[in-house]
gemmi code that builds the backbone of each chain (N, CA, C; Angstrom):
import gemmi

chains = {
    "A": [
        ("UNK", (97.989, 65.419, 83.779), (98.994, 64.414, 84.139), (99.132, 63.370, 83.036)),
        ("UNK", (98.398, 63.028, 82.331), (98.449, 61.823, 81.663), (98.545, 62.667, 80.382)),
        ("UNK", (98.456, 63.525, 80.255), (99.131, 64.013, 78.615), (100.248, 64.426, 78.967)),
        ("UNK", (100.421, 65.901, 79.878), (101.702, 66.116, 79.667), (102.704, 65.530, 80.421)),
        ("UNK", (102.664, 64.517, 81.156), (103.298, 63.250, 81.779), (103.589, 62.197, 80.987)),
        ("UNK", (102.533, 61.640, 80.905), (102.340, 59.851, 80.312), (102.385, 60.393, 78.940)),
        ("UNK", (102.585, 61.253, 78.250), (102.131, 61.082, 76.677), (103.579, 62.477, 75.793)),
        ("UNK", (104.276, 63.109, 76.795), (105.051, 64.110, 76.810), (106.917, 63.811, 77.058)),
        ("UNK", (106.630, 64.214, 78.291), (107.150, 64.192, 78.856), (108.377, 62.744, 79.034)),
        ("UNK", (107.396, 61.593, 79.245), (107.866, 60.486, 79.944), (108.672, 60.078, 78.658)),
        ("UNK", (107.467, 60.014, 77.806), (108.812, 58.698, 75.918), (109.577, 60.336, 75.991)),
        ("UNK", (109.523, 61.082, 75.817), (110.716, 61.964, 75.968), (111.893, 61.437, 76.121)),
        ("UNK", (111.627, 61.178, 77.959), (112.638, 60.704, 78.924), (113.374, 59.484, 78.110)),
        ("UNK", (112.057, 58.535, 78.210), (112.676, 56.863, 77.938), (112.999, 57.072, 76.468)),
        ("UNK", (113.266, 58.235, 76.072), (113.714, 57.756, 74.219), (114.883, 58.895, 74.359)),
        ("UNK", (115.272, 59.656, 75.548), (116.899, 60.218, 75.432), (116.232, 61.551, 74.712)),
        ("UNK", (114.935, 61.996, 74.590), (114.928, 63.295, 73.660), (114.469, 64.160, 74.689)),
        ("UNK", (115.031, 64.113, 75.734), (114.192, 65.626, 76.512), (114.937, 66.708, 76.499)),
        ("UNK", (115.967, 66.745, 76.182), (116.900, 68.159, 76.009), (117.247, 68.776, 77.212)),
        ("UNK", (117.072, 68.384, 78.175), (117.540, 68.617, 79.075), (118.335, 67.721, 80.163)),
        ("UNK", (119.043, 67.548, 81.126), (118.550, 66.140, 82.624), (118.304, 66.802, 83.236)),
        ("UNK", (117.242, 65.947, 83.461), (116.234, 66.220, 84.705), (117.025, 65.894, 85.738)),
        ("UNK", (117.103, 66.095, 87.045), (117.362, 65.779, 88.398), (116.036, 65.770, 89.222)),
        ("UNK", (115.177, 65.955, 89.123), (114.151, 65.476, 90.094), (112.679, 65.837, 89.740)),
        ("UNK", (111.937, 65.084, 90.486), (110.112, 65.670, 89.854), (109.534, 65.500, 91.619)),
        ("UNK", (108.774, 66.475, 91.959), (108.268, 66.420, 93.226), (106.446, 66.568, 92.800)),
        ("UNK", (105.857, 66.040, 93.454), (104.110, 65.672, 92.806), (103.645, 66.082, 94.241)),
        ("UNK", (102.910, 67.232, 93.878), (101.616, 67.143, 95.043), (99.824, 67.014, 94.567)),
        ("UNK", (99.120, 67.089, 95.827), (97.715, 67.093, 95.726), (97.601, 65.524, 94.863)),
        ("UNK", (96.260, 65.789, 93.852), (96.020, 64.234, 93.412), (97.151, 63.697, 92.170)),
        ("UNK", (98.290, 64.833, 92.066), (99.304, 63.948, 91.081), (100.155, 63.282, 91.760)),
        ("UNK", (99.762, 63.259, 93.451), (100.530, 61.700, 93.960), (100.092, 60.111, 93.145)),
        ("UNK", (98.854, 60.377, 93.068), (98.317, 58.973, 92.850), (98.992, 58.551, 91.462)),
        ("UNK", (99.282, 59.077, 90.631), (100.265, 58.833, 89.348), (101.610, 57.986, 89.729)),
        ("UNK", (101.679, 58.238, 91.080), (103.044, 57.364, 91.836), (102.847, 56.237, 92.572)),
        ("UNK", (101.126, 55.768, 91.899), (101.265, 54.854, 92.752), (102.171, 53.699, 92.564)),
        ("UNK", (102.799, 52.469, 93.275), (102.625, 51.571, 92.613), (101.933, 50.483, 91.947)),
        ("UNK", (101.989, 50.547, 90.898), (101.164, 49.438, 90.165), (100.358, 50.477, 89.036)),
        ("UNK", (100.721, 51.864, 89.006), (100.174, 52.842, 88.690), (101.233, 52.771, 86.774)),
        ("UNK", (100.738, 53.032, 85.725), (101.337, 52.528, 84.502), (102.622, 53.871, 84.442)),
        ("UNK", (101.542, 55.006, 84.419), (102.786, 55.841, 84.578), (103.908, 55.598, 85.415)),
        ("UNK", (103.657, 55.849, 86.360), (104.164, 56.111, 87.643), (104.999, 54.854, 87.588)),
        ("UNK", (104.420, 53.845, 87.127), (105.567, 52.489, 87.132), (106.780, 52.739, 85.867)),
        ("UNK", (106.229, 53.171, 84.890), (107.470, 53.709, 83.991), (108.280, 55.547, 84.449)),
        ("UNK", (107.499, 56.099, 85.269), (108.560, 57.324, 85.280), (109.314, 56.531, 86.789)),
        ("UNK", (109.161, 55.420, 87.091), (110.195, 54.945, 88.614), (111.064, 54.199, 87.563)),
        ("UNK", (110.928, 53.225, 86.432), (112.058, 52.702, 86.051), (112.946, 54.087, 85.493)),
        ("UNK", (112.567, 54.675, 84.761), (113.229, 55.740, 83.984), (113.989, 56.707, 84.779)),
        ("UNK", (113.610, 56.868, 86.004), (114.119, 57.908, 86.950), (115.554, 57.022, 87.581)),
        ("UNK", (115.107, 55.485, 87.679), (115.976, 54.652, 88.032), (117.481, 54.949, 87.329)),
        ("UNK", (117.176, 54.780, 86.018), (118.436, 54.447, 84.851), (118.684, 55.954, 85.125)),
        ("UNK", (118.550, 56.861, 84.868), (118.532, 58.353, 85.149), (119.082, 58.998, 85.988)),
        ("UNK", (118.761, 58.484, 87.382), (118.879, 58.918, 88.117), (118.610, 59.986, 88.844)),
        ("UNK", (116.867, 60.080, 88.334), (115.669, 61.629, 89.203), (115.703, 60.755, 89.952)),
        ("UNK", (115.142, 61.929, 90.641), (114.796, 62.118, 92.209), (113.337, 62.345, 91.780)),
        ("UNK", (112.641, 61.449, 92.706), (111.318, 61.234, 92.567), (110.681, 61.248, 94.163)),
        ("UNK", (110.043, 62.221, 94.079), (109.701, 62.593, 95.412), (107.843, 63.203, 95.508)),
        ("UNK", (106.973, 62.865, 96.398), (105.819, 63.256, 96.457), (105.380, 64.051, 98.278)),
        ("UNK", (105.100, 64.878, 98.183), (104.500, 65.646, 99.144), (103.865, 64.462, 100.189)),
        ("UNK", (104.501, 64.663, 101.482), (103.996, 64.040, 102.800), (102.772, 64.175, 103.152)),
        ("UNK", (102.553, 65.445, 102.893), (100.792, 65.400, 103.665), (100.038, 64.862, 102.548)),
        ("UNK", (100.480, 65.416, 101.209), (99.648, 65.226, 100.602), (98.830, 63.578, 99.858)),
        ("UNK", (100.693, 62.727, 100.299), (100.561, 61.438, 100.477), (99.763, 60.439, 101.582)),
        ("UNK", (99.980, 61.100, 102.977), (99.408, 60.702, 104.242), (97.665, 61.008, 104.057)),
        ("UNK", (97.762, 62.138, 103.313), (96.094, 62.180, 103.030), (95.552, 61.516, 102.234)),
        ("UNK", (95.975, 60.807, 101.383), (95.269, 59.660, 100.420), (95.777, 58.518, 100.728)),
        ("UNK", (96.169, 58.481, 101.853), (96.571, 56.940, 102.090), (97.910, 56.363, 101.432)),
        ("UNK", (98.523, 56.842, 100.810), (99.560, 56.539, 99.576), (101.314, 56.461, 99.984)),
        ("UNK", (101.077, 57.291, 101.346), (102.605, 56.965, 101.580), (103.326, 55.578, 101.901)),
        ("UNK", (102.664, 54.766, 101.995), (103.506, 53.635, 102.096), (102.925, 52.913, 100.699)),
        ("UNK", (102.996, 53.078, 99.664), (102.125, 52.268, 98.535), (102.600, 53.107, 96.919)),
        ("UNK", (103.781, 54.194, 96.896), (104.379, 54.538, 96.362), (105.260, 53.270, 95.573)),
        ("UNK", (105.715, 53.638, 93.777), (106.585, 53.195, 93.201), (107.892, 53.371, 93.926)),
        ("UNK", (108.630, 51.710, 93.731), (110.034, 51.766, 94.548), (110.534, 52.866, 93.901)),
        ("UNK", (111.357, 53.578, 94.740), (112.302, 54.560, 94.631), (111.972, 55.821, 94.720)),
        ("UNK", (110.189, 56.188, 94.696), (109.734, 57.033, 95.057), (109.523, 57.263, 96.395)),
        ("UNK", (109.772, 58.320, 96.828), (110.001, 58.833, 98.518), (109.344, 59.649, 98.441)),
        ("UNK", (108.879, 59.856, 99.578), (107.510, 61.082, 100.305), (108.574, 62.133, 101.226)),
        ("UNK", (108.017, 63.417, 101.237), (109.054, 64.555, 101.850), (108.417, 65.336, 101.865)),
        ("UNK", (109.169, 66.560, 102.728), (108.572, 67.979, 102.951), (109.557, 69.124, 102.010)),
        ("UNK", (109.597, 70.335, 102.152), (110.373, 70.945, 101.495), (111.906, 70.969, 101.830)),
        ("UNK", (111.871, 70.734, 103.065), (113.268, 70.574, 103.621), (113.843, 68.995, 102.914)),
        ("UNK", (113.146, 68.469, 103.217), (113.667, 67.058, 102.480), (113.933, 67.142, 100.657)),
        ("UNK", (113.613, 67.859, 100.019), (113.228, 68.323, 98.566), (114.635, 69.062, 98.415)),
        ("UNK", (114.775, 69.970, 99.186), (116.154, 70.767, 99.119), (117.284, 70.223, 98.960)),
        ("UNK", (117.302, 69.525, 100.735), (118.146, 68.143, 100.841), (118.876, 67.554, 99.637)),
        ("UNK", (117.465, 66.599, 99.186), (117.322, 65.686, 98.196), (118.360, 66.035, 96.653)),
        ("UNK", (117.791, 67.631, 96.649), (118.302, 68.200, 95.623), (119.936, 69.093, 95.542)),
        ("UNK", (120.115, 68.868, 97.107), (121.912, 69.892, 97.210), (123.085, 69.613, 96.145)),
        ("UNK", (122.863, 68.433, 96.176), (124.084, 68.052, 95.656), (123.932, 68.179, 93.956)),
        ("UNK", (122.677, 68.393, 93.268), (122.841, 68.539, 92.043), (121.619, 69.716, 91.758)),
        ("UNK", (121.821, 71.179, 92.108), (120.547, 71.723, 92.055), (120.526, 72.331, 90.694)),
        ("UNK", (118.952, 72.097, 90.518), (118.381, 72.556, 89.105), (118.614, 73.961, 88.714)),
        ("UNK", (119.035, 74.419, 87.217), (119.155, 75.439, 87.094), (117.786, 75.969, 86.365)),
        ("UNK", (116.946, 74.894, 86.070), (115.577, 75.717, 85.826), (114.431, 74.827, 87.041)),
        ("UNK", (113.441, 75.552, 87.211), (111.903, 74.418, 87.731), (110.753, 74.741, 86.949)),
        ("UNK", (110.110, 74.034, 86.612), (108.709, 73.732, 85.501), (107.999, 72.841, 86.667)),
        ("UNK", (107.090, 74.147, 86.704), (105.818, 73.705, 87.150), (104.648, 73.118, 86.151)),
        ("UNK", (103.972, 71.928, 86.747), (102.949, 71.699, 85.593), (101.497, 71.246, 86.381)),
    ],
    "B": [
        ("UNK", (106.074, 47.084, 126.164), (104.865, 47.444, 125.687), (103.897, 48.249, 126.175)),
        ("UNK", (103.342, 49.494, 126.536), (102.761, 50.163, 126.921), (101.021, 49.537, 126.904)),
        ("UNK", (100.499, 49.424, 128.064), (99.265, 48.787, 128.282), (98.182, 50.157, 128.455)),
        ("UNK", (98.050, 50.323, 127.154), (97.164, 51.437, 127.270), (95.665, 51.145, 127.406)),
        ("UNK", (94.188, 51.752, 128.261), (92.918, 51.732, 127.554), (92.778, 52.830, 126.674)),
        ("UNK", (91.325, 51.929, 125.647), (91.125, 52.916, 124.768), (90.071, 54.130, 125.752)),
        ("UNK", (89.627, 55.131, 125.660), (90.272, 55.584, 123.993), (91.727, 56.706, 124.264)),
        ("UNK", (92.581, 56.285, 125.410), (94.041, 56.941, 125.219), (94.186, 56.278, 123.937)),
        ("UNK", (94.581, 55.284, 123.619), (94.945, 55.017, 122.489), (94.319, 54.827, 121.390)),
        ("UNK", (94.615, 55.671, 120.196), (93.668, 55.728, 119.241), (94.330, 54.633, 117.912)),
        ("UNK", (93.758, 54.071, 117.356), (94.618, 53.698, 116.045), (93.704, 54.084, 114.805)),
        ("UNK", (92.915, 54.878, 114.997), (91.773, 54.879, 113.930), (92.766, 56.490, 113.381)),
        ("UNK", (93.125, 57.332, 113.928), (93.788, 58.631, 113.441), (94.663, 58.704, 113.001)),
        ("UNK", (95.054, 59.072, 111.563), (96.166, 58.686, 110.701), (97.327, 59.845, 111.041)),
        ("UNK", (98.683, 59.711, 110.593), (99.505, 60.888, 110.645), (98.803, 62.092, 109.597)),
        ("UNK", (98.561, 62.297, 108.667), (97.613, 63.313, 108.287), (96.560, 63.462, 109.716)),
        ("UNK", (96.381, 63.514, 110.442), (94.954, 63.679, 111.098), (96.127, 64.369, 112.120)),
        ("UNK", (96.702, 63.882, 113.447), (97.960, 64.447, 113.798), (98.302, 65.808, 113.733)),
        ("UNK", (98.761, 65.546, 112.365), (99.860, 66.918, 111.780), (98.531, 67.725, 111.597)),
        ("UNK", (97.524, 67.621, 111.221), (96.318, 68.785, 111.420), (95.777, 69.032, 112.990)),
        ("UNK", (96.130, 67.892, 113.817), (95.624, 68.054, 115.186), (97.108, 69.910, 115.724)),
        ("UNK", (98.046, 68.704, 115.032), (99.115, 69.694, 116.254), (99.482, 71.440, 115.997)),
        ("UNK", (98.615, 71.507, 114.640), (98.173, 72.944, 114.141), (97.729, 73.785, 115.382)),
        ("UNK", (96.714, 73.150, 116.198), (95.641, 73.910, 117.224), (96.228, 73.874, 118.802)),
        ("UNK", (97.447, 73.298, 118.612), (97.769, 72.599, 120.261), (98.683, 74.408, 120.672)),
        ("UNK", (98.202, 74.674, 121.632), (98.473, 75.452, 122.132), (100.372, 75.733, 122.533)),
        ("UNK", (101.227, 76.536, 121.988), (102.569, 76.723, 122.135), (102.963, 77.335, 123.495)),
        ("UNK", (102.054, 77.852, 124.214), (102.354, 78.446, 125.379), (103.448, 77.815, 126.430)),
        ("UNK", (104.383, 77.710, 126.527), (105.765, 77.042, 127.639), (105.659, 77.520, 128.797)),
        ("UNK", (105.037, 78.509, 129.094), (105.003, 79.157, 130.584), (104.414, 77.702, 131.639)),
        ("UNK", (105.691, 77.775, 132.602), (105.658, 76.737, 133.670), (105.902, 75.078, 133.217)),
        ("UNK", (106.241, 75.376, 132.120), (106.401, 73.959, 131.795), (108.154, 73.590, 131.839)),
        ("UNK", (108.907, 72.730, 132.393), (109.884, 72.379, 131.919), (110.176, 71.857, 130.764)),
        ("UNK", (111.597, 72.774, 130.735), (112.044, 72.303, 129.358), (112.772, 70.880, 129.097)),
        ("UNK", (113.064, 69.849, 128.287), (113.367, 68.777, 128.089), (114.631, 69.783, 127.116)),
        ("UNK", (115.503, 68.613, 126.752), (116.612, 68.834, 126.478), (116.582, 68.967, 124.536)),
        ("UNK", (117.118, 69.734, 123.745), (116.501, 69.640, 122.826), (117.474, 68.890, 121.892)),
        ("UNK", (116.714, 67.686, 120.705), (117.478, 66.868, 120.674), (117.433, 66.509, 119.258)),
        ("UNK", (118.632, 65.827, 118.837), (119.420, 65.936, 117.364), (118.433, 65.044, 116.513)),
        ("UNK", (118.694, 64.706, 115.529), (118.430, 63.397, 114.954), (118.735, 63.722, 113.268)),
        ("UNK", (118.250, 62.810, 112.751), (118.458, 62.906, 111.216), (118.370, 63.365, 110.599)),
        ("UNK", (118.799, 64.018, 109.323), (118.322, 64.940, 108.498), (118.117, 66.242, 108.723)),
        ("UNK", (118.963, 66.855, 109.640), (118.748, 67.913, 110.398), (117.665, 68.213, 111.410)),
        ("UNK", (117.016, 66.959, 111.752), (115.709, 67.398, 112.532), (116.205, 67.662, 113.785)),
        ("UNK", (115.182, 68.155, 114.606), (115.384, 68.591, 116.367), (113.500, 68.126, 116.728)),
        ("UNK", (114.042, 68.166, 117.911), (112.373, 67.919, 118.765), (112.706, 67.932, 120.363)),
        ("UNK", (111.683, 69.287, 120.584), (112.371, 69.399, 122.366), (110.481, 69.306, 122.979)),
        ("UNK", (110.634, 68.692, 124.266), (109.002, 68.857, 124.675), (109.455, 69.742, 125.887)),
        ("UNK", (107.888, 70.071, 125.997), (107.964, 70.987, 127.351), (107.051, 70.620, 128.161)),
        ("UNK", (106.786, 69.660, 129.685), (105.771, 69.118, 130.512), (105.954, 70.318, 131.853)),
        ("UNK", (104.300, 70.128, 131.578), (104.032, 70.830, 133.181), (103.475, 69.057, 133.979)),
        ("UNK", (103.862, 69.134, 135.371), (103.291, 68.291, 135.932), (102.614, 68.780, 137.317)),
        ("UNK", (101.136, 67.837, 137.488), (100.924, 68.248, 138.648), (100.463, 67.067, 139.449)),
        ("UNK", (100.920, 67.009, 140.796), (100.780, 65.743, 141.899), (101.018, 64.695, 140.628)),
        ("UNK", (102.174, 64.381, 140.174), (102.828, 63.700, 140.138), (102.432, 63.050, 138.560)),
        ("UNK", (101.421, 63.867, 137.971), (101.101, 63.808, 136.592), (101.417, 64.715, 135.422)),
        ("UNK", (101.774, 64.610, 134.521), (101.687, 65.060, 133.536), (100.717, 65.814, 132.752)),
        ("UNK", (100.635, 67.407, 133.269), (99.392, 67.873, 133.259), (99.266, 68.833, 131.640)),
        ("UNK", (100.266, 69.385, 130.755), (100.740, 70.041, 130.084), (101.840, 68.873, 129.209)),
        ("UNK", (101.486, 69.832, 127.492), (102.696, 68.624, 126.843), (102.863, 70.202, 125.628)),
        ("UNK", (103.501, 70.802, 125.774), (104.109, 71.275, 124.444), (105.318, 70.996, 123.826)),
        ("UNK", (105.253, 71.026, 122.175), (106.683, 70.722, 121.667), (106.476, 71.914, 120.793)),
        ("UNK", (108.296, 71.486, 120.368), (108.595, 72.200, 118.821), (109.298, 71.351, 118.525)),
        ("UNK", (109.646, 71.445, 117.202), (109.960, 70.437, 116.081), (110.597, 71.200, 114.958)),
        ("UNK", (111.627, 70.371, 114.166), (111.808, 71.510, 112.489), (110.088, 70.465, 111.745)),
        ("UNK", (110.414, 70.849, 110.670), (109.435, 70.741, 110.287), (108.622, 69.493, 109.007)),
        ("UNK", (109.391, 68.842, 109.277), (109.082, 67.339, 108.840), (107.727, 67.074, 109.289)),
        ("UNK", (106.752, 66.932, 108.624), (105.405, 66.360, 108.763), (105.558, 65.353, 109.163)),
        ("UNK", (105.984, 64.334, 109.164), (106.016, 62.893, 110.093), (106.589, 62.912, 111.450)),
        ("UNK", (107.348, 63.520, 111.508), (107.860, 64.106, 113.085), (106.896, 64.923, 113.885)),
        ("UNK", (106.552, 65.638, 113.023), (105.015, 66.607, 113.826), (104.381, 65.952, 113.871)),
        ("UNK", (103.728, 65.076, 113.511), (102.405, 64.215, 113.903), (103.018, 63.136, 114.916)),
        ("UNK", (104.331, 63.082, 114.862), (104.038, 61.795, 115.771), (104.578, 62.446, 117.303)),
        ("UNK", (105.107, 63.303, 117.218), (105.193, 64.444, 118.439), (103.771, 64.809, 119.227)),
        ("UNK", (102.830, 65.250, 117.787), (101.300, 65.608, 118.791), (100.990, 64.512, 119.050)),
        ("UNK", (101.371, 63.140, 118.407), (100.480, 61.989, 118.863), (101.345, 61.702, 120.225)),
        ("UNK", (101.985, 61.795, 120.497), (102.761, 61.755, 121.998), (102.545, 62.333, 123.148)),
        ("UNK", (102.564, 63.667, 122.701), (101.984, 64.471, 123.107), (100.236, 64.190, 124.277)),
        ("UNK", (99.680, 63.617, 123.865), (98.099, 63.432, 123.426), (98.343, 62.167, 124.401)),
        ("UNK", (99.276, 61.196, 124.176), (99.621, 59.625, 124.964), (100.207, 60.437, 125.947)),
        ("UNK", (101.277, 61.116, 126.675), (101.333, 61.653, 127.844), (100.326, 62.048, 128.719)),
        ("UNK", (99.608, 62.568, 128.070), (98.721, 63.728, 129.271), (98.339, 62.228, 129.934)),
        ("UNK", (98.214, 63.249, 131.574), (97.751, 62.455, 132.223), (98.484, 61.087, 132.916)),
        ("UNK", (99.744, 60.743, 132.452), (100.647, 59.365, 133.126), (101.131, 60.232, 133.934)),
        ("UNK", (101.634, 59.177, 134.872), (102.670, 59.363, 135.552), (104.249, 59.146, 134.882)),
        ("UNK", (104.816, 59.045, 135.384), (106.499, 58.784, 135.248), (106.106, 57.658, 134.689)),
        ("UNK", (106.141, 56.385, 135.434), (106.362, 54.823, 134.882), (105.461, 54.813, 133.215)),
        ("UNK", (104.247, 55.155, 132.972), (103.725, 54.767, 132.250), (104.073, 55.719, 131.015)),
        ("UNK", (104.540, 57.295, 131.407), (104.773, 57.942, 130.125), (106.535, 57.317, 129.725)),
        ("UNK", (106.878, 56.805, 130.725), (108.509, 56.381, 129.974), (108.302, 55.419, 129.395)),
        ("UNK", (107.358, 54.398, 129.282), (107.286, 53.404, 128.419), (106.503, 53.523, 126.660)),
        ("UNK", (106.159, 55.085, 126.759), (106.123, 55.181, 125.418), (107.201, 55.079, 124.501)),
        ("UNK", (107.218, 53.996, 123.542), (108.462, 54.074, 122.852), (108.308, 54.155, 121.474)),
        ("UNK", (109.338, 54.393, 120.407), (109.160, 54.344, 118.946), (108.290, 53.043, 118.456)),
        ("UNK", (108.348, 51.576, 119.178), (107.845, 50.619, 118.345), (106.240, 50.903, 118.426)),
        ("UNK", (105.734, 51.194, 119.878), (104.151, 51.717, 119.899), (103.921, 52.741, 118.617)),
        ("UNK", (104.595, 53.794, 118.572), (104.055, 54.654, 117.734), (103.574, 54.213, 116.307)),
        ("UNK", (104.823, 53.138, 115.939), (104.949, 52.593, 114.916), (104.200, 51.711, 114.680)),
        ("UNK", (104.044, 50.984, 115.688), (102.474, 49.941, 115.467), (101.675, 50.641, 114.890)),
        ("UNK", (101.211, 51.991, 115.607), (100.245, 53.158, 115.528), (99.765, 53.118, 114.079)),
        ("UNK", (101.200, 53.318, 113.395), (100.751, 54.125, 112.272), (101.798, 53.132, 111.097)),
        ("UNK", (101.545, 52.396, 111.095), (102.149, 51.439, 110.483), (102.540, 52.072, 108.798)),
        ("UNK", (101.569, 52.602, 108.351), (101.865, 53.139, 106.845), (102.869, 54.489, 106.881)),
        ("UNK", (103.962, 54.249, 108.140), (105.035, 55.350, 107.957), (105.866, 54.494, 107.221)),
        ("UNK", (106.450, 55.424, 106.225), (107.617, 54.431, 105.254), (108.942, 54.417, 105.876)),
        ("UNK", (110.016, 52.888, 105.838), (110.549, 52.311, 106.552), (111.890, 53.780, 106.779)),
        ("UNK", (112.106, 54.470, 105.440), (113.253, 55.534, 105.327), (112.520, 56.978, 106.845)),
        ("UNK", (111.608, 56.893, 107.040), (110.826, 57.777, 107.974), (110.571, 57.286, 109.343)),
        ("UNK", (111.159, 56.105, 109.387), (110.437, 55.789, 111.065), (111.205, 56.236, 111.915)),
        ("UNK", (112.861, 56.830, 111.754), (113.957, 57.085, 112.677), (112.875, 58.291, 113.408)),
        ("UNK", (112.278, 59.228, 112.400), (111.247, 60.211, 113.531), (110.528, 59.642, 114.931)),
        ("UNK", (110.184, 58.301, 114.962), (109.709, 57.568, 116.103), (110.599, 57.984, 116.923)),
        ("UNK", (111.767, 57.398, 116.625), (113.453, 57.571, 117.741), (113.158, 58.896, 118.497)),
        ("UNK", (113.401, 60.031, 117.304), (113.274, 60.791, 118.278), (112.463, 61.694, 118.662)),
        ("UNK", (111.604, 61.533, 118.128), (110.431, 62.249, 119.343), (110.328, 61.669, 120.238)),
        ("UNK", (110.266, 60.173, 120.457), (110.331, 59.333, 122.162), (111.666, 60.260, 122.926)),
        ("UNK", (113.125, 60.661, 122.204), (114.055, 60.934, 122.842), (113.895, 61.908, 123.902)),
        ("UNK", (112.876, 63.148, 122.683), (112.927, 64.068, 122.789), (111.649, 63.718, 124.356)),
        ("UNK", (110.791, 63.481, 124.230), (109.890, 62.950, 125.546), (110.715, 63.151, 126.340)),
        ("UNK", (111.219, 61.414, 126.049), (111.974, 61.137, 127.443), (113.117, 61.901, 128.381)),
        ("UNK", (113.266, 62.998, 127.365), (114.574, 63.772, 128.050), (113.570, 64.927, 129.278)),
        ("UNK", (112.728, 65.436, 128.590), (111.537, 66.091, 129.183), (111.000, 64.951, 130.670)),
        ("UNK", (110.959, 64.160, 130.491), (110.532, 63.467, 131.602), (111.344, 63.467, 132.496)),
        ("UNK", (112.621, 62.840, 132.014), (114.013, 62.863, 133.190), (114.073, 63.885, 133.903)),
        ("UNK", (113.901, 64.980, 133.321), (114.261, 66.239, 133.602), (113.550, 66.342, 134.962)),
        ("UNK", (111.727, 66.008, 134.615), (111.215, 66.869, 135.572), (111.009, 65.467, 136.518)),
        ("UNK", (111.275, 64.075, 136.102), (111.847, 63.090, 137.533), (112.922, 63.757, 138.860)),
        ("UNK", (113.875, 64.603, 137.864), (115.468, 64.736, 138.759), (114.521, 65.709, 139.630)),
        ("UNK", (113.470, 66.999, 139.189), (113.225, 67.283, 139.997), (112.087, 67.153, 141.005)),
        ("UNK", (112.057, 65.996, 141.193), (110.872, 65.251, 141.957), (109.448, 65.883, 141.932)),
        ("UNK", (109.518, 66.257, 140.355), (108.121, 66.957, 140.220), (107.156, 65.917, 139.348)),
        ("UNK", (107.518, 64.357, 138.739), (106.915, 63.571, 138.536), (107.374, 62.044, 139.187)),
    ],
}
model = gemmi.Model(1)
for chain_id, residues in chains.items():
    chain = gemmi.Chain(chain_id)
    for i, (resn, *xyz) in enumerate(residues, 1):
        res = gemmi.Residue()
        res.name, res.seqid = resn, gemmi.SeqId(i, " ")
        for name, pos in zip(("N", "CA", "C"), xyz):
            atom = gemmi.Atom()
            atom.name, atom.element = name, gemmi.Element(name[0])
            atom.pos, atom.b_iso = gemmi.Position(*pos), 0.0
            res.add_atom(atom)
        chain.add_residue(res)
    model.add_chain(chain)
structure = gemmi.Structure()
structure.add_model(model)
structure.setup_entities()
């Protein structure tokens, strides 16, 4: 998470070089806690997703199990797969990268 | 406000704890009335099914789509029924639940709405037929 996130991925984003748009990042197991707020990453991939406009979304159980669903970066939302789909209808990805 | 004793009412069991409880709860509907099955947001549904006996609430099954916050707060309802009568299971409402579990996020609490709906339609039901 913190390389190919915080050190990759993210100045990617915030410097316009990712070659792609992204439309959304969904985090389960312990790469919720990267969302926390107050969390460095997680506080720069919520502004960046902001200007952007991802969809920033983390797994319900997996949030409810660490305590984290209410303690998420603004704009980050907790969901199930149905909510993920949802989330994603109106602009769906033509690739997914798992990491 | 629902005047519950403990330990009907738990506040120590989180919605993670719940949504792993309502894994084991038995689906069986035989003899139970059906409650009316009911809409809500985001495409969700939630219908219960009560058996009652002498005038209690002896049986609680549901189904649900599949929103983890709706399932847990369904088994946690679930779990607060058994055992009332009429007066005391109609006063379960969304704000109790929500006390409950306070760390549901504010975009997620409409699930409170309706799983109480979904209850309460189940209750009416088996009021009209003077079986609670």
């Amino acid at each position: 998470m913190s390389y190919k996130l915080g050190k990759m991925i993210l100045p990617q984003l915030e410097e316009d070089r990712h070659g792609v748009e992204v439309v959304g990042m969904f985090f389960f197991e312990d790469n919720c806690y990267a969302m926390r707020k107050g969390d460095p990453i997680g506080e720069r991939l919520a502004a960046v997703a902001k200007r952007k406009n991802i969809m920033l979304m983390c797994c319900d159980q997996c949030s409810y199990e660490r305590e984290l669903a209410d303690k998420l970066c603004d704009g980050v939302r907790i969901g199930c797969f149905p909510t993920l789909y949802g989330a994603l209808s109106g602009n769906m990805p033509d690739q997914v990268i798992t990491l | 406000m629902l005047d519950l004793d403990p330990p009907h009412v738990s506040t120590l069991r989180s919605i993670y704890d719940y949504f792993q409880q309502a894994g084991r709860r038995p689906k069986n509907t035989e003899a139970c009335t059906a409650g009316e099955l009911v809409p809500g947001s985001a495409g969700n549904t939630a219908i219960f099914y009560l058996e009652a006996t002498k005038h209690r609430i002896t049986k609680v099954v549901f189904r649900c789509t599949s929103c983890m916050t709706l399932v847990a707060l369904c088994e946690h309802l679930s779990e607060l029924a058994l055992g009332l009568g009429a007066g005391q299971a109609e006063k379960l409402d969304p704000a109790l639940l929500l006390r409950l579990h306070p760390d549901i996020p504010s975009y997620l609490q409409n699930r409170a709405e309706l799983a109480c709906a979904a209850l309460h339609s189940a209750i009416s039901i088996l009021k009209k037929g003077n079986e609670l």
